[in-house]
C-alpha positions in Angstrom: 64.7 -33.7 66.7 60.8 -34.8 66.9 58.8 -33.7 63.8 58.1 -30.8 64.0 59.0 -28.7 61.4 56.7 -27.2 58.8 57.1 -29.7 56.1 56.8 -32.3 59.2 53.0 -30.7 60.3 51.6 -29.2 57.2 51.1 -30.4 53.5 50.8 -27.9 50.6 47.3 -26.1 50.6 46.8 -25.6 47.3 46.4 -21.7 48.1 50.0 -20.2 46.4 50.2 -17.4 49.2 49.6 -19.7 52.0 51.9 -21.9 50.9 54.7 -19.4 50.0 54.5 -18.3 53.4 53.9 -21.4 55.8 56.7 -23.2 54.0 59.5 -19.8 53.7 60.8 -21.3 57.5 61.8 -24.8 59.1 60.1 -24.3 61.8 56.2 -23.2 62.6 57.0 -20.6 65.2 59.7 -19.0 63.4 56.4 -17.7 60.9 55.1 -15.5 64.0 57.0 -12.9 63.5 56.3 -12.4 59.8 52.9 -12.9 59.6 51.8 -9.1 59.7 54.4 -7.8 57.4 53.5 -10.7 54.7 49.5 -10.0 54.9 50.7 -6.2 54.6 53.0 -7.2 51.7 50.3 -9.3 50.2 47.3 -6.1 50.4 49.8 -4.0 48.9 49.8 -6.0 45.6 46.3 -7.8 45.6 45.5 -11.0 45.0 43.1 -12.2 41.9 39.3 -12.9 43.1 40.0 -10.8 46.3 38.3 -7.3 46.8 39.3 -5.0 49.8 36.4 -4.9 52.7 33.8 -1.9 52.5 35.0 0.6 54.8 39.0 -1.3 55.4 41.9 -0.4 53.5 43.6 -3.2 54.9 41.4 -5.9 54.8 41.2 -8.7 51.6 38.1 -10.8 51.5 37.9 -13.9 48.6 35.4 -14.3 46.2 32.5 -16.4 47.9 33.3 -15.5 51.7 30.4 -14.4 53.8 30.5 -12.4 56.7 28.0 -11.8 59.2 27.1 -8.2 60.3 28.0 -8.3 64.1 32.2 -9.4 63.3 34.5 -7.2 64.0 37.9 -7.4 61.3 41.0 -5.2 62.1 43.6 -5.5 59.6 46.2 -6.4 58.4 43.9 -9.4 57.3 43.3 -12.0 54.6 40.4 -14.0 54.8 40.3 -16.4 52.0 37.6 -17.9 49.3 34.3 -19.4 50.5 34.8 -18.7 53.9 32.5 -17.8 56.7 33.2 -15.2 59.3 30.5 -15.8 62.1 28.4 -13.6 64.3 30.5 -12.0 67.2 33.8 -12.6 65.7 36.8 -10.5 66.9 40.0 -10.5 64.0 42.2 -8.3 65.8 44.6 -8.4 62.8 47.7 -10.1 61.5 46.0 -12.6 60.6 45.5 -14.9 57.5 42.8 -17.2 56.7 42.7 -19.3 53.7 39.9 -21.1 51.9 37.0 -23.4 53.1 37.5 -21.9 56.9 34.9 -21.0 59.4 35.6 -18.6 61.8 33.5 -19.0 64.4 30.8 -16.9 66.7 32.3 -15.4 69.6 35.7 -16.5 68.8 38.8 -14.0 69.0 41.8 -14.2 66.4 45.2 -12.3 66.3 48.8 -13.0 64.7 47.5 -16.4 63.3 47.7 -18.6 59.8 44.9 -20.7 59.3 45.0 -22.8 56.3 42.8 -24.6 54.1 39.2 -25.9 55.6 40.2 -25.2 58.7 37.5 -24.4 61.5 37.1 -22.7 65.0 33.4 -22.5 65.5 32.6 -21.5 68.3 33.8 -19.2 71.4 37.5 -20.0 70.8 40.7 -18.2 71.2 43.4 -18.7 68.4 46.5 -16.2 68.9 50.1 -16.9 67.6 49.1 -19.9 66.2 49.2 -22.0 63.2 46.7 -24.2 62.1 47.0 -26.9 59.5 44.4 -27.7 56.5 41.0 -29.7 58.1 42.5 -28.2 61.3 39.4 -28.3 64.0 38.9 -27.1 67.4 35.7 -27.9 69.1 33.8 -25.5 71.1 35.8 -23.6 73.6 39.2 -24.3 72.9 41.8 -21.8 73.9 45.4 -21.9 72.3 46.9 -19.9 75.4 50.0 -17.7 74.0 51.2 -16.3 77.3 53.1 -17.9 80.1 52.3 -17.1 83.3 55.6 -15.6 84.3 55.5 -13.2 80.9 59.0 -15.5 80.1 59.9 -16.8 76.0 57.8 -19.6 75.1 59.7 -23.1 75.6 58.7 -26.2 72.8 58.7 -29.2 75.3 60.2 -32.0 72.4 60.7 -35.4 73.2 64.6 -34.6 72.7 64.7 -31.7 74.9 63.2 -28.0 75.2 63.8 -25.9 72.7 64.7 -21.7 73.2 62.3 -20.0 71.3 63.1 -16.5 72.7 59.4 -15.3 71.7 57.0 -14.2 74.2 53.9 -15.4 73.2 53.5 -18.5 71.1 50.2 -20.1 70.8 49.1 -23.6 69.6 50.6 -25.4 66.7 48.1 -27.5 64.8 49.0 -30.1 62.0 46.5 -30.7 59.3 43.6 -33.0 60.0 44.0 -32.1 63.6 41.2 -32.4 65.6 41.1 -30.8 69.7 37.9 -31.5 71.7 35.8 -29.3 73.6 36.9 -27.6 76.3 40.6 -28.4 76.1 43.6 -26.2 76.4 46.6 -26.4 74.5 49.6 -24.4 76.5 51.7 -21.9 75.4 53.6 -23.7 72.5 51.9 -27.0 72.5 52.2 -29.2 68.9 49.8 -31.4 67.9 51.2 -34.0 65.3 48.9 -34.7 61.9 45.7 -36.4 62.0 46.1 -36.6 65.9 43.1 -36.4 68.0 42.5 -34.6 71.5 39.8 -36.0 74.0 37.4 -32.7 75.4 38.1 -30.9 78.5 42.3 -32.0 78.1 44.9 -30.0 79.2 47.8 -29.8 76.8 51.8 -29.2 77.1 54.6 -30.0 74.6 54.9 -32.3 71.5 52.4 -34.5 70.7 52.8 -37.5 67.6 51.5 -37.7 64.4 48.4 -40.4 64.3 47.5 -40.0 67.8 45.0 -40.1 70.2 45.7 -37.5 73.4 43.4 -39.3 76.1 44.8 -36.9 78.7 47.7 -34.9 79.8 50.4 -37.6 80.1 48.0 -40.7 78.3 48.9 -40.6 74.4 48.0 -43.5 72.7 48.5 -44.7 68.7 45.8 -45.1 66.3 45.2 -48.4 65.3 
């Protein structure tokens, strides 16, 4: 099967409850479903240098985060250490965030795992999705999570489609990812470590590790 399992995408974070979590499964879209009742697992016990939100009772902010007036945070959320939660910010909860990230202005997040330094600056839309540490998407990306015929997400791999049965699956991102301006990554699009994706692309199915994604079908190796 092409690489994409967790241990295939992702390297340890450094962050214990990150890790604990993105590696409990084989595969990335198998964490979906559990994100919600881990963050809600996680609140319950507290986590050392977190403090709960003013006003949330399900909300966990690290030591060192800022967070500008005009977000909007619905838990159950995590938002980790020296992080930055931009103006116009919509966490519409389920979500966990883990140190370094930058969640960006106008930018809407649900029922997603961000790991270490990862950023989505500005006007995005991450939802079921996973992204990877140094994880970036450039201004306007949209991980789409819902086919257009409301059927279960398929994972187009080289060695055939694989039956998720899950609704909505967003975008998979491994670490040092990096998707231009502009593009769209389809409902259950992977994009392989330390791969690159040209602006204004439109993305379906597995793409490699070490890459440079050109265009829909024109995927080239980096040198």
């Amino acid at each position: 099967m092409s690489k994409i399992r967790n241990v295939d995408l992702f390297s340890p974070s450094g962050i214990p409850h990150i890790d604990e979590f993105v590696f409990s499964k084989e595969y990335p879209w198998e964490l979906l479903g559990e994100i919600k009742g881990y963050v809600k697992s996680l609140i319950e016990k507290g986590l050392d240098g977190y403090h709960l939100l003013e006003g949330h009772d399900d909300v966990l902010i690290g030591e060192g985060t800022v967070i500008y007036p005009t977000a909007s945070i619905t838990g159950p959320t995590i938002i980790g250490k020296n992080s930055e939660v931009r103006p116009g910010a919509f966490i519409r909860g389920s979500v966990l965030i883990g140190d370094e990230c930058v969640i960006g202005n106008s930018s809407e997040f649900k029922n997603c795992v961000m790991m270490r330094h990862c950023q989505s600056p500005h006007y995005n839309y991450v939802g079921d999705s996973i992204l990877g540490n140094f994880a970036h998407t450039g201004a306007g990306v949209i991980c789409s999570n819902l086919r257009s015929d409301n059927k279960p997400v398929k994972i187009h791999a080289d060695d055939g489609d694989i039956e998720t049965g899950i609704r909505k699956i967003g975008a998979i991102i491994g670490d040092h990812g990096d998707i231009g301006c502009q593009s769209v990554l389809n409902p259950g699009t992977i994009i392989g470590q330390n791969t690159q994706v040209y602006p204004l692309t439109m993305c379906r199915g597995v793409y490699p590790s070490d890459s440079i994604v050109k265009s829909t079908k024109e995927v080239v190796k980096k040198r």
